[in-house]
N, C-alpha and C positions, 0 to 999 in steps of 0.2 A: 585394394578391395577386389573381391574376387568376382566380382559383377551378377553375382546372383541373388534376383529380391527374398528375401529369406518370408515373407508377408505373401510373395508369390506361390512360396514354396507349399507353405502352409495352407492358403486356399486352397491351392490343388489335390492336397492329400484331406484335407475336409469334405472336398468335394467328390473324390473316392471314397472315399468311406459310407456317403450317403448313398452313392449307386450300387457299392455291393453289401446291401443290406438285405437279409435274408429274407424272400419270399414266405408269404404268411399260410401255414399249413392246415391241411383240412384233414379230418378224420371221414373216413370211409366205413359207413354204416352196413352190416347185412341184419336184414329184418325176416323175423322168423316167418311162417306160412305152413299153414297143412296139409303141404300137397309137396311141394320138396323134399326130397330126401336128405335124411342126414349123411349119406355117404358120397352123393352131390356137394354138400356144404362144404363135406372136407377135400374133397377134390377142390374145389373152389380156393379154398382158403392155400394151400397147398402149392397150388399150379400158379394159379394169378397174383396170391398174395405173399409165394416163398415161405409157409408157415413150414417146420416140420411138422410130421406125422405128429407128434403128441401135444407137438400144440393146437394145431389144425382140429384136432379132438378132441381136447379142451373147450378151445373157442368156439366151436361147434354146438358144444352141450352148455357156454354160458350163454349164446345165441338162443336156443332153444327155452331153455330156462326162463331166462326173461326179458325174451321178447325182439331182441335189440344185441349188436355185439360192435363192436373196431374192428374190423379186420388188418388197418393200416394208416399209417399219417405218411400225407403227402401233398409235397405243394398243387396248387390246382387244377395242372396240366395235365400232369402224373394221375392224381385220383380220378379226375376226368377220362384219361384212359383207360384206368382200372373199370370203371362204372362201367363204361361201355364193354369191353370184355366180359366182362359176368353177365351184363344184358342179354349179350349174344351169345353165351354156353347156354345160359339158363331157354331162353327160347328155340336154342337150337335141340336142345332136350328136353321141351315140355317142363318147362318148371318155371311158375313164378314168381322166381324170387325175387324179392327186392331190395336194392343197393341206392344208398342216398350216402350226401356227403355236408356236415357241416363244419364251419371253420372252427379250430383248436382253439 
């Protein structure tokens, strides 16, 4: 016998398995307003959110359109860093935009 509990074995890879389960992700909201610019938005999306240029302008004009856009899915740490970044471009440039986050 090769002295290894094989019942041991098994608990412990069950119980790995349960800790690296994957963080529950949030979608990162940009909400349109009438006083932002749309050239802002795609900086925004671009800089903060790694969009390229055509998609950045894209997402920009489904943002505008109606109402509400994704700019990104990310666990909640992440989005929560995102938020604050655009918080503080948008107020550092006079723009009120607003960024909210709810979960996927």
């Amino acid at each position: 016998m090769s002295g290894i509990d094989t019942e041991t074995v098994q608990d412990v890879e069950t119980q790995s398995e349960k800790k690296t389960a994957e963080p529950p992700l949030y979608k990162v909201l940009l909400h349109n307003d009438d006083y932002t610019t749309k050239e802002f938005v795609v900086n925004i999306l671009a800089s903060v959110f790694n969009k390229t240029l055509d998609d950045a302008v894209r997402l920009m004009w489904h943002i505008h359109r109606s109402g509400v856009g994704v700019a990104g899915v990310y666990p909640f740490e992440v989005a929560e860093t995102k938020i604050r970044m655009v918080e503080a471009l948008a107020k550092e440039n006079g723009f009120p935009l607003k960024t909210t986050m709810e979960k996927e």
